[in-house]
KOLFIMI-479150 format. One record per residue: residue in one letter; x, y, z of N, C-alpha, C, O in turn. Coordinates in Angstrom, 2 decimals, padded with zeros to 5 digits. Layout:
REM residues N
{mardren A,{X,Y,Z},{X,Y,Z},{X,Y,Z},{X,Y,Z}},
...
//
This chain:
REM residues 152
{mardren X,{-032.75,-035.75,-080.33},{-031.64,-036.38,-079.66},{-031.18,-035.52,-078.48},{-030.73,-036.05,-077.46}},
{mardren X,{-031.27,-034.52,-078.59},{-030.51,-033.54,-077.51},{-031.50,-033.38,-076.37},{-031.16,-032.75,-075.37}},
{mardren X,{-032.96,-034.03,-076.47},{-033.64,-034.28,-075.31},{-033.00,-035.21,-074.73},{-032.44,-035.03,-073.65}},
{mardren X,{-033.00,-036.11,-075.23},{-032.82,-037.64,-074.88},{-031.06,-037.51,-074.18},{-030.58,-038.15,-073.24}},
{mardren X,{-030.53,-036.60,-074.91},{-028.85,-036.50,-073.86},{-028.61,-035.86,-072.39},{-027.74,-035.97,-071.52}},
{mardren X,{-029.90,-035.09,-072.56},{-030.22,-034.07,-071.55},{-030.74,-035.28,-069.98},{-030.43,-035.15,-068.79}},
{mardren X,{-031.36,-036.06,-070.45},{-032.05,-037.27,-069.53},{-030.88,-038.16,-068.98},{-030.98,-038.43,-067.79}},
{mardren X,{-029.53,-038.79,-069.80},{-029.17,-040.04,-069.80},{-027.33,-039.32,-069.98},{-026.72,-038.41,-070.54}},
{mardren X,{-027.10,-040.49,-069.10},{-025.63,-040.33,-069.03},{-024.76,-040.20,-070.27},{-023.85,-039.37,-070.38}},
{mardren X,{-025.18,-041.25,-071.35},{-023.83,-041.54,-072.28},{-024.85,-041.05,-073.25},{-025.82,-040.32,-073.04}},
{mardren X,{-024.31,-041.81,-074.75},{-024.64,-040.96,-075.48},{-025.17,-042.45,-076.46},{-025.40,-042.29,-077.66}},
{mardren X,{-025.35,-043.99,-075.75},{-025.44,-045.21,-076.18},{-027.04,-044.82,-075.08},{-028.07,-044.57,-075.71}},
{mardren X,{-027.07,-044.81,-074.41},{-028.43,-044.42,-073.37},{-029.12,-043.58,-074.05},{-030.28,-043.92,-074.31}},
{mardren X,{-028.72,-042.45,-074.45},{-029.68,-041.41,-075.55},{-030.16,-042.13,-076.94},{-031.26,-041.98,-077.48}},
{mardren X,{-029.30,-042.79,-077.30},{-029.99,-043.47,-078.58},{-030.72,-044.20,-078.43},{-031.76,-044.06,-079.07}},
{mardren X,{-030.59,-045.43,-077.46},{-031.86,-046.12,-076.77},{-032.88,-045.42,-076.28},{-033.97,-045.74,-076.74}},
{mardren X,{-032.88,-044.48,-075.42},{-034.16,-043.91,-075.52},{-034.57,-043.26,-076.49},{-035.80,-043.25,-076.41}},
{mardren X,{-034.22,-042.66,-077.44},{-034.49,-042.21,-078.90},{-035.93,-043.00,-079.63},{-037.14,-042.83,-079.76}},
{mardren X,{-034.70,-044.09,-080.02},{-034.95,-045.27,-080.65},{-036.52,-045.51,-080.16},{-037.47,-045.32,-080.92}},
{mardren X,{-036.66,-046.00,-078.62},{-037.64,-046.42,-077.88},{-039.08,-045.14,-078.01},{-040.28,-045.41,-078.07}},
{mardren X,{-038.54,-044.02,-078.02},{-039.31,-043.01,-078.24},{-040.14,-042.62,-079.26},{-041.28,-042.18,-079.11}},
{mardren X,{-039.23,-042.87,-080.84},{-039.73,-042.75,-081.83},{-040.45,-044.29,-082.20},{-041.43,-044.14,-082.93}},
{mardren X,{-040.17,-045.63,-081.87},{-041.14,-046.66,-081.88},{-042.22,-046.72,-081.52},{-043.09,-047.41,-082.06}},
{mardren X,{-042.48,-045.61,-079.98},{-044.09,-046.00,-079.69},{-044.61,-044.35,-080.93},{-045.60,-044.35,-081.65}},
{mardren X,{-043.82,-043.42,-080.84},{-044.90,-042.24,-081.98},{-045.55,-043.71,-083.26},{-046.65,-044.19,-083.56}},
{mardren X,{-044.22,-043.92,-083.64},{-044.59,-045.29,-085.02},{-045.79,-046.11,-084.60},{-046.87,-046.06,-085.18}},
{mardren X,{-045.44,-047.05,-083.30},{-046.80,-047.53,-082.91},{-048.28,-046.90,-082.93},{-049.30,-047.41,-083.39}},
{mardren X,{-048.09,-045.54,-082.23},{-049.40,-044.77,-081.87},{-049.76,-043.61,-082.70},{-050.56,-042.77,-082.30}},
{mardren X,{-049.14,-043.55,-083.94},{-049.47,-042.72,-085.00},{-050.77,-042.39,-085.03},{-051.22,-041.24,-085.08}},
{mardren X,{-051.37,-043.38,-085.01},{-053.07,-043.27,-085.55},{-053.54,-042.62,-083.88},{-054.42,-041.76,-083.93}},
{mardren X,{-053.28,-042.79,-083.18},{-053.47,-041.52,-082.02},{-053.59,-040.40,-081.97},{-054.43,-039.74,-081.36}},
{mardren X,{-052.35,-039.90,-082.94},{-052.43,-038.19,-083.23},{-053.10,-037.50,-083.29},{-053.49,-037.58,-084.46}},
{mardren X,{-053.72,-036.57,-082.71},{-054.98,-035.52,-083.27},{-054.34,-033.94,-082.91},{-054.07,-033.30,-081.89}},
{mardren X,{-054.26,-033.72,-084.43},{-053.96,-032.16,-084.71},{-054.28,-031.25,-084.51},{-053.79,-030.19,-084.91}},
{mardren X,{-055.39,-031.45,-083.67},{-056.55,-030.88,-082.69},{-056.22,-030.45,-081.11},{-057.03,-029.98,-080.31}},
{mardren X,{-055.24,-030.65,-080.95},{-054.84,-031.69,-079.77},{-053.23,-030.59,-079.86},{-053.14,-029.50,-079.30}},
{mardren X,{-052.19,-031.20,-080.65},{-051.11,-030.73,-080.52},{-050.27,-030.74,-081.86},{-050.63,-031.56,-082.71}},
{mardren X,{-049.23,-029.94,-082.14},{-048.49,-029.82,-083.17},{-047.99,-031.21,-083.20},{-048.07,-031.84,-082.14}},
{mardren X,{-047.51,-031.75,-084.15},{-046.62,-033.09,-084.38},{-045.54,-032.80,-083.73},{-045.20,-033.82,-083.13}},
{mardren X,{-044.52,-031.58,-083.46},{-043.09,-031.64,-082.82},{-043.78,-031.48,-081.63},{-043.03,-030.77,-080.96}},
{mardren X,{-044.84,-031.74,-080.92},{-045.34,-031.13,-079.64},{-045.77,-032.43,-079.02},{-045.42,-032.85,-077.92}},
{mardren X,{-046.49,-032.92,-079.76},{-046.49,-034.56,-079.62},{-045.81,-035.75,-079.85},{-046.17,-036.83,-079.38}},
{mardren X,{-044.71,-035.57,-080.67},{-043.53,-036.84,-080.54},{-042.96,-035.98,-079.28},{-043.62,-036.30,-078.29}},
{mardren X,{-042.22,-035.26,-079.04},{-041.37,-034.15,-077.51},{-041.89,-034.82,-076.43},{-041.15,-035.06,-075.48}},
{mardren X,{-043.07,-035.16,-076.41},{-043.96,-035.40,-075.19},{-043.73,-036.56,-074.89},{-043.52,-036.75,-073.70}},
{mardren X,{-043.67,-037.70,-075.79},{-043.39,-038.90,-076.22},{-042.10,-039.44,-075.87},{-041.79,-040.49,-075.30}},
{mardren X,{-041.35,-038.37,-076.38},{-039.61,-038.99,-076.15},{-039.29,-038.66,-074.87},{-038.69,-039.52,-074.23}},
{mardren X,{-039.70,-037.08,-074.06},{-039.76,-037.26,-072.92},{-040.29,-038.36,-071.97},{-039.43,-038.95,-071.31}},
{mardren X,{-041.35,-038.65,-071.82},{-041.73,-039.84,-071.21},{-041.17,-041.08,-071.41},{-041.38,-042.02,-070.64}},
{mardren X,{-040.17,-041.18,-072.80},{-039.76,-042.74,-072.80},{-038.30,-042.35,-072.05},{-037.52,-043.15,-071.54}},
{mardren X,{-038.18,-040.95,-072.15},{-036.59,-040.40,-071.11},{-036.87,-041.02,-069.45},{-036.02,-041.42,-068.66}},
{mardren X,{-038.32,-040.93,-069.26},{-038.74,-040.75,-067.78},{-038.70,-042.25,-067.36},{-038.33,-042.66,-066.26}},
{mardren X,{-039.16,-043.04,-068.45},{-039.30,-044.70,-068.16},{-038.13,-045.06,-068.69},{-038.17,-046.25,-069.01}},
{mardren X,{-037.48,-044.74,-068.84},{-035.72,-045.22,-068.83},{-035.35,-045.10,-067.40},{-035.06,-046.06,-066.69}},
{mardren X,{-035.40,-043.37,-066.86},{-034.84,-043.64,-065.60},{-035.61,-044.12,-064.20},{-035.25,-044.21,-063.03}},
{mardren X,{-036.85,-044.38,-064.91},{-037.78,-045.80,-063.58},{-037.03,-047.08,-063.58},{-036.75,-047.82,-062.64}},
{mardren X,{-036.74,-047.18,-064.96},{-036.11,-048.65,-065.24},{-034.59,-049.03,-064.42},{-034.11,-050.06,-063.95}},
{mardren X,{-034.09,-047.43,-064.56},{-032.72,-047.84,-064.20},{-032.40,-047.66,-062.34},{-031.47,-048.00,-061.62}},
{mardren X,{-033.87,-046.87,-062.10},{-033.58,-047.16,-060.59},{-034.33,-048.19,-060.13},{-034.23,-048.33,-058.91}},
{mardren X,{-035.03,-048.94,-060.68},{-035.90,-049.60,-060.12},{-034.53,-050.77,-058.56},{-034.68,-051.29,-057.46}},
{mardren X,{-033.96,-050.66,-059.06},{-032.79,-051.20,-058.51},{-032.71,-050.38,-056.82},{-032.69,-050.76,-055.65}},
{mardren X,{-032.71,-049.26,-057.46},{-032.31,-047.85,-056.09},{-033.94,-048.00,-055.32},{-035.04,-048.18,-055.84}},
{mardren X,{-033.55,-047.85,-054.02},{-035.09,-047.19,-053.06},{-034.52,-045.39,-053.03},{-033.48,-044.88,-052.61}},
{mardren X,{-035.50,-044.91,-053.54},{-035.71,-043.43,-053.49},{-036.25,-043.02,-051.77},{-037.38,-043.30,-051.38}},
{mardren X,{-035.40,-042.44,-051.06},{-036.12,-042.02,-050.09},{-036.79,-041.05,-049.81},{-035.96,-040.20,-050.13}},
{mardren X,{-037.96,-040.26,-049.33},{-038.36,-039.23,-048.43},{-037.35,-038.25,-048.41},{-036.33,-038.74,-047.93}},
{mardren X,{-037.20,-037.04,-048.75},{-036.41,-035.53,-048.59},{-036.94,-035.07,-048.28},{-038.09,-035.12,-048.71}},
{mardren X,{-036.58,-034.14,-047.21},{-037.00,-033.00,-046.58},{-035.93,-032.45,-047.88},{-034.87,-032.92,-048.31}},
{mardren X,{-037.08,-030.71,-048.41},{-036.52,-029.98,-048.90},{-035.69,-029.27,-048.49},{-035.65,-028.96,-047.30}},
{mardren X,{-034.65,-028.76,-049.57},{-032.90,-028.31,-049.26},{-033.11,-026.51,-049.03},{-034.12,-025.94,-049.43}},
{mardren X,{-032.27,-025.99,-048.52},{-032.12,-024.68,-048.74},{-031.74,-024.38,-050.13},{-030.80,-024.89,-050.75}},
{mardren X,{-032.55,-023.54,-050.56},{-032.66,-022.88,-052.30},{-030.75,-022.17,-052.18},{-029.96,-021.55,-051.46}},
{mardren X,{-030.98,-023.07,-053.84},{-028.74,-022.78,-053.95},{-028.93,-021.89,-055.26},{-029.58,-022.23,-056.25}},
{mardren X,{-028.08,-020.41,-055.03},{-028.40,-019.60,-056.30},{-027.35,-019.46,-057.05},{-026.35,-019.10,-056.44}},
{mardren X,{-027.25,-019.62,-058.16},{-026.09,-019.52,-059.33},{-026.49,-018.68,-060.17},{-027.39,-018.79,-061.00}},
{mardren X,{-025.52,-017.44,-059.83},{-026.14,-016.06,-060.65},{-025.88,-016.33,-062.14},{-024.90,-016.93,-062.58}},
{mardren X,{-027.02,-015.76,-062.96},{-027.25,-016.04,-064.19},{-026.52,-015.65,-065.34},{-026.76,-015.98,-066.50}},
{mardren X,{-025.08,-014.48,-064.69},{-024.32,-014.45,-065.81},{-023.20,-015.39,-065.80},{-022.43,-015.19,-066.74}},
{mardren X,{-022.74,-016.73,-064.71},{-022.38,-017.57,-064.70},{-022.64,-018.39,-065.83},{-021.86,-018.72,-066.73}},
{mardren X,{-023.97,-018.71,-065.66},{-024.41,-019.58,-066.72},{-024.44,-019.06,-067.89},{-024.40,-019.75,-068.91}},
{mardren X,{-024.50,-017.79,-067.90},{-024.82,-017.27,-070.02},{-023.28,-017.47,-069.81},{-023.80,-018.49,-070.26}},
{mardren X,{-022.06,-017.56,-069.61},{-021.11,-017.93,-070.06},{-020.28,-018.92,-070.33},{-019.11,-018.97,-070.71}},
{mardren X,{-021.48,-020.10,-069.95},{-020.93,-021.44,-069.96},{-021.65,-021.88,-071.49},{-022.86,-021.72,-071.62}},
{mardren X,{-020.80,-022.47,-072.66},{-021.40,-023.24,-073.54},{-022.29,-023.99,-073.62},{-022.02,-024.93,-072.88}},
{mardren X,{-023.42,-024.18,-074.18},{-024.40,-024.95,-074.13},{-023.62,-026.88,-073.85},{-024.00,-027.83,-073.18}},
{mardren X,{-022.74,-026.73,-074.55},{-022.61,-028.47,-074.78},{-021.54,-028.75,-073.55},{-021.05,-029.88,-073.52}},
{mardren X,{-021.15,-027.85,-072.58},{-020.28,-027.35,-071.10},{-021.35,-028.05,-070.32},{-021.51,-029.13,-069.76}},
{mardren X,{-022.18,-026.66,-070.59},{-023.47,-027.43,-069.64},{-024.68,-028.74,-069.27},{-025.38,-029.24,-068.39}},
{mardren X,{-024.28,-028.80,-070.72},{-025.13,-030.36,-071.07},{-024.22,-031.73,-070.36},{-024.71,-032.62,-069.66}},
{mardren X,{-022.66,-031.57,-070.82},{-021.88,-032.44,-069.96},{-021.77,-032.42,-068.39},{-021.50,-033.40,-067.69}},
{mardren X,{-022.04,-031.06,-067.93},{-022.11,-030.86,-066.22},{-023.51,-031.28,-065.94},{-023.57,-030.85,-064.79}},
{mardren X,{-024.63,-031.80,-066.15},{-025.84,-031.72,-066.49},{-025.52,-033.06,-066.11},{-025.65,-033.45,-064.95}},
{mardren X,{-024.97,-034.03,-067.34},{-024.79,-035.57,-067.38},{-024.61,-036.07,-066.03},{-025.17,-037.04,-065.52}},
{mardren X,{-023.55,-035.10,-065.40},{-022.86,-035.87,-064.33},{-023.61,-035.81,-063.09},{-022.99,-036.26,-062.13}},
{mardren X,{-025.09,-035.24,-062.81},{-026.10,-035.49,-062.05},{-026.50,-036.79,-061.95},{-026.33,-037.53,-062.92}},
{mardren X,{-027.07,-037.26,-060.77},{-027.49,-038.91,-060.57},{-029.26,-038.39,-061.74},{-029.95,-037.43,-062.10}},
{mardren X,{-029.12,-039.78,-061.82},{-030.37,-039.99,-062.55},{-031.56,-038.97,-062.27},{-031.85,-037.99,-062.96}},
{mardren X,{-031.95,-039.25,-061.54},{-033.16,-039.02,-060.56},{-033.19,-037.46,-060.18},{-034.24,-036.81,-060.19}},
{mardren X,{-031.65,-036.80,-059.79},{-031.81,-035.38,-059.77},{-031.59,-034.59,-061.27},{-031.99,-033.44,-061.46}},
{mardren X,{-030.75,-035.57,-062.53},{-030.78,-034.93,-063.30},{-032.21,-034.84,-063.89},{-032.30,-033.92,-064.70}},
{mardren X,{-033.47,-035.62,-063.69},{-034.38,-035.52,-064.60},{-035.32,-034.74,-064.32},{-036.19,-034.29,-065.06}},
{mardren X,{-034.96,-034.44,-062.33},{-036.11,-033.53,-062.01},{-035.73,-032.16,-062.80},{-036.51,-031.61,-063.57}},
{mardren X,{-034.21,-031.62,-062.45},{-033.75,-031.23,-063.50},{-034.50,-030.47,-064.60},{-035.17,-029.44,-064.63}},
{mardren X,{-034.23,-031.11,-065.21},{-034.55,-031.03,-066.81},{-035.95,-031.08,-067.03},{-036.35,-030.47,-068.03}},
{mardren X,{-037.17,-031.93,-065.99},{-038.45,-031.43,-065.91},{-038.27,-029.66,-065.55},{-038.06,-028.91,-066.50}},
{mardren X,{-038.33,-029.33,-064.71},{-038.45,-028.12,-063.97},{-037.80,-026.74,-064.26},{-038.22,-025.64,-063.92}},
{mardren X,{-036.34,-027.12,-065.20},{-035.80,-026.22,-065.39},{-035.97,-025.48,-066.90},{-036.16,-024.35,-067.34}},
{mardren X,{-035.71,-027.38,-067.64},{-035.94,-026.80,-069.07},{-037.08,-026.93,-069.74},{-037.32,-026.29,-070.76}},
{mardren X,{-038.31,-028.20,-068.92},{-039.32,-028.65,-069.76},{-040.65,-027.39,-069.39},{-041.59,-027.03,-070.10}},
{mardren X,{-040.24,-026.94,-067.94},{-041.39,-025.92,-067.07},{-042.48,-026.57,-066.41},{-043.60,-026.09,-066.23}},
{mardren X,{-041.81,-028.30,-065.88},{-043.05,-028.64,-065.22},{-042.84,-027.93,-063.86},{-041.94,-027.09,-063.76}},
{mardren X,{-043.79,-028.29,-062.63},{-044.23,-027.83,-061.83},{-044.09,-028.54,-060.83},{-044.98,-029.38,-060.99}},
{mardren X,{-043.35,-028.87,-059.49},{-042.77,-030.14,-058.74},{-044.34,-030.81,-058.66},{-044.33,-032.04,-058.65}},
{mardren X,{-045.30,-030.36,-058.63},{-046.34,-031.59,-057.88},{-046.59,-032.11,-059.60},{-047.24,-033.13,-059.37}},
{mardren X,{-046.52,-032.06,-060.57},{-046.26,-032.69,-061.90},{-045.20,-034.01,-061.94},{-045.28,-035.23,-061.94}},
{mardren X,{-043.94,-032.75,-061.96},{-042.72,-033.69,-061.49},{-043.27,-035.08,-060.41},{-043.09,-036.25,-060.73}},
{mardren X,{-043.79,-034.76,-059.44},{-043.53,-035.64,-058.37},{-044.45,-037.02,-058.76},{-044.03,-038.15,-058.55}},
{mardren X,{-046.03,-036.66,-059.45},{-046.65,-037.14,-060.44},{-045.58,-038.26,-061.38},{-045.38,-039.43,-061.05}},
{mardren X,{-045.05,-037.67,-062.46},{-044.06,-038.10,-063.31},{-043.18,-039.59,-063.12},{-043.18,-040.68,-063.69}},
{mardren X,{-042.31,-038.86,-061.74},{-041.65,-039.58,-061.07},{-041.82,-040.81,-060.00},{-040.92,-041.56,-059.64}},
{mardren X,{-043.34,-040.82,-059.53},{-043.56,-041.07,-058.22},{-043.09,-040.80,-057.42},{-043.00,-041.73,-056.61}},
{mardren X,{-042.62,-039.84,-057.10},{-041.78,-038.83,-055.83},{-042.79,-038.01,-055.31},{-043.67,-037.64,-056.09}},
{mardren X,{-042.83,-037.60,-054.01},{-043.43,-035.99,-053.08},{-042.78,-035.53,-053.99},{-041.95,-035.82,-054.85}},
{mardren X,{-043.65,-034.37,-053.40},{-043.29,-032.85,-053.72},{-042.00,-032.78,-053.65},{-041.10,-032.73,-054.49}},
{mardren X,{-042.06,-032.80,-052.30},{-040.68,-032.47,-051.54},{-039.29,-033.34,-051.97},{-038.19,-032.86,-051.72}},
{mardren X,{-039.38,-034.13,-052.36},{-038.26,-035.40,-052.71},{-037.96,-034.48,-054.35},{-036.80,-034.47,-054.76}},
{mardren X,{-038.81,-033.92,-055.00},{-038.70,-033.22,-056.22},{-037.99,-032.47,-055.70},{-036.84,-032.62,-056.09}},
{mardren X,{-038.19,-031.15,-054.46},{-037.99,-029.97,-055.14},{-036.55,-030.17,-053.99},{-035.89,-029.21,-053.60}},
{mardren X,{-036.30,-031.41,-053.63},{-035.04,-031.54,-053.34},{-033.71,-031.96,-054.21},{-032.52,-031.67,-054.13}},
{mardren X,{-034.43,-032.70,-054.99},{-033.16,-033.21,-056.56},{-033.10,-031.53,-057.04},{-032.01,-031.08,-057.37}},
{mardren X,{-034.08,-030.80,-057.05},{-033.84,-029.71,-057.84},{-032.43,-028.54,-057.15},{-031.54,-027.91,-057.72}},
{mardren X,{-032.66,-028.62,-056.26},{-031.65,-028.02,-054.93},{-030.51,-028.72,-054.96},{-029.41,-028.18,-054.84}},
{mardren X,{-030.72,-030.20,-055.16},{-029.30,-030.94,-054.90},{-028.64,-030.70,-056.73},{-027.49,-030.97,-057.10}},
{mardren X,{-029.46,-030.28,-057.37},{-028.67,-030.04,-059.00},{-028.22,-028.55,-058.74},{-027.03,-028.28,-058.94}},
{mardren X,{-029.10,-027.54,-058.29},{-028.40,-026.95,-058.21},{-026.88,-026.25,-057.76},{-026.15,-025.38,-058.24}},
{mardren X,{-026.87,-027.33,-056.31},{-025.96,-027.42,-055.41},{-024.61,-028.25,-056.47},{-023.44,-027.89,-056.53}},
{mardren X,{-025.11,-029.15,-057.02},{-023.86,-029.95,-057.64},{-023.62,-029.41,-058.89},{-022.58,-029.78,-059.44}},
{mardren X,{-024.49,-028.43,-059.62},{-023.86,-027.70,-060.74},{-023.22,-026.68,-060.41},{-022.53,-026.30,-061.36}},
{mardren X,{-023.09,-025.77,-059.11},{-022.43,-024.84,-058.60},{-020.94,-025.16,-058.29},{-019.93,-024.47,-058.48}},
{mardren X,{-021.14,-026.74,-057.64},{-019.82,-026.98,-058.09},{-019.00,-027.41,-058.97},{-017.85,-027.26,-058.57}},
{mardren X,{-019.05,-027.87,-059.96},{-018.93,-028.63,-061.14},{-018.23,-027.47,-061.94},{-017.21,-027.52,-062.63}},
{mardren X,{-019.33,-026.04,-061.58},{-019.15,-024.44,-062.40},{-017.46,-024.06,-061.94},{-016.54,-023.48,-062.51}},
{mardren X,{-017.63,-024.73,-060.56},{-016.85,-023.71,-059.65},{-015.41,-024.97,-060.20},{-014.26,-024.61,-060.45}},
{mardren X,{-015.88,-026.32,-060.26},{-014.07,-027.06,-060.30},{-014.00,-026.82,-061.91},{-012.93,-026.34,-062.27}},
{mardren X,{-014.62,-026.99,-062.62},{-014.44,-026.19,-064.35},{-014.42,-025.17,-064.54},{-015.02,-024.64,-065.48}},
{mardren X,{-013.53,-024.42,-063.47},{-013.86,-022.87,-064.01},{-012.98,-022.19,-065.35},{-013.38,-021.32,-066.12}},
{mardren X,{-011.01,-023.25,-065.35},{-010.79,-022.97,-066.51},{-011.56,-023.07,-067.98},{-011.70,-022.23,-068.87}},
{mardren X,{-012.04,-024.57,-067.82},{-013.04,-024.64,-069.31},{-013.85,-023.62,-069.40},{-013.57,-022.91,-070.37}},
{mardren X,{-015.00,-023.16,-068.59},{-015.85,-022.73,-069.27},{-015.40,-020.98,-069.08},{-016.21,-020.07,-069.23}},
{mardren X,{-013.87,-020.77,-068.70},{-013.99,-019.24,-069.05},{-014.53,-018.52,-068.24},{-015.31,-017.85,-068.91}},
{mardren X,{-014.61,-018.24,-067.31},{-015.52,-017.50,-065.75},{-014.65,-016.53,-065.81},{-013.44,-016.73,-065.95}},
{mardren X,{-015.25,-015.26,-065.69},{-014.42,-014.59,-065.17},{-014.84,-013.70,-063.90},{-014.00,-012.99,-063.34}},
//
């Protein structure tokens, strides 16, 4: 579940993709080869991707344009070890779709933007610009929550 919150705004969006995630493992069980990958290594993979075709679904609406990549935004890292995990997961939420997932590819999963861009159907560059524009909008988010999360 805490993949699936990491992807999606609410917490009715995480269960739907959940849900949707663990139906195709159920469907494609007989797929599995242990040969291949651990079972938590292969449903992960699974629920991610049904995270990824949630947010195709929900922009299909949006035209994604062409980015020229951003100037790299740095948020020193004892900022973040002092923000709560479930702080950061809610500042996380409040990313648009599309930059939260490059996001969460790149930052927490360790893909690689030409993966990402793969993933997404995005350039490179349109990737490693959501990644810049999260960083840019979690810097501020850090900076207008600074009572909550305790900064000192």
């Amino acid at each position: 579940m805490t993949v699936c919150l990491r992807y999606t705004k609410n917490d009715e969006d995480a269960v739907e993709v959940l849900n949707n995630g663990f139906f195709k493992v159920f469907k494609n069980i007989q797929r599995y080869d242990s040969s291949k990958a651990s079972p938590y290594t292969w449903i992960r993979t699974i629920v991610v991707n049904s995270c990824l075709d949630f947010i195709k679904q929900k922009q299909r609406l949006e035209k994604v344009n062409e980015l020229d990549p951003g100037v790299e935004v740095h948020i020193p890292p004892d900022v973040i070890s002092k923000i709560e995990t479930a702080e950061l997961l809610e500042l996380v939420r409040d990313l648009t779709p599309a930059t939260r997932a490059v996001f969460n590819l790149y930052v927490i999963e360790g893909y690689r933007h030409k993966e990402i861009a793969q993933l997404l159907s995005i350039s490179e560059g349109t990737s490693k610009w959501h990644l810049n524009e999260a960083r840019k909008n979690l810097q501020q988010l850090i900076l207008i929550n600074k009572p909550k999360v305790k900064i000192s």
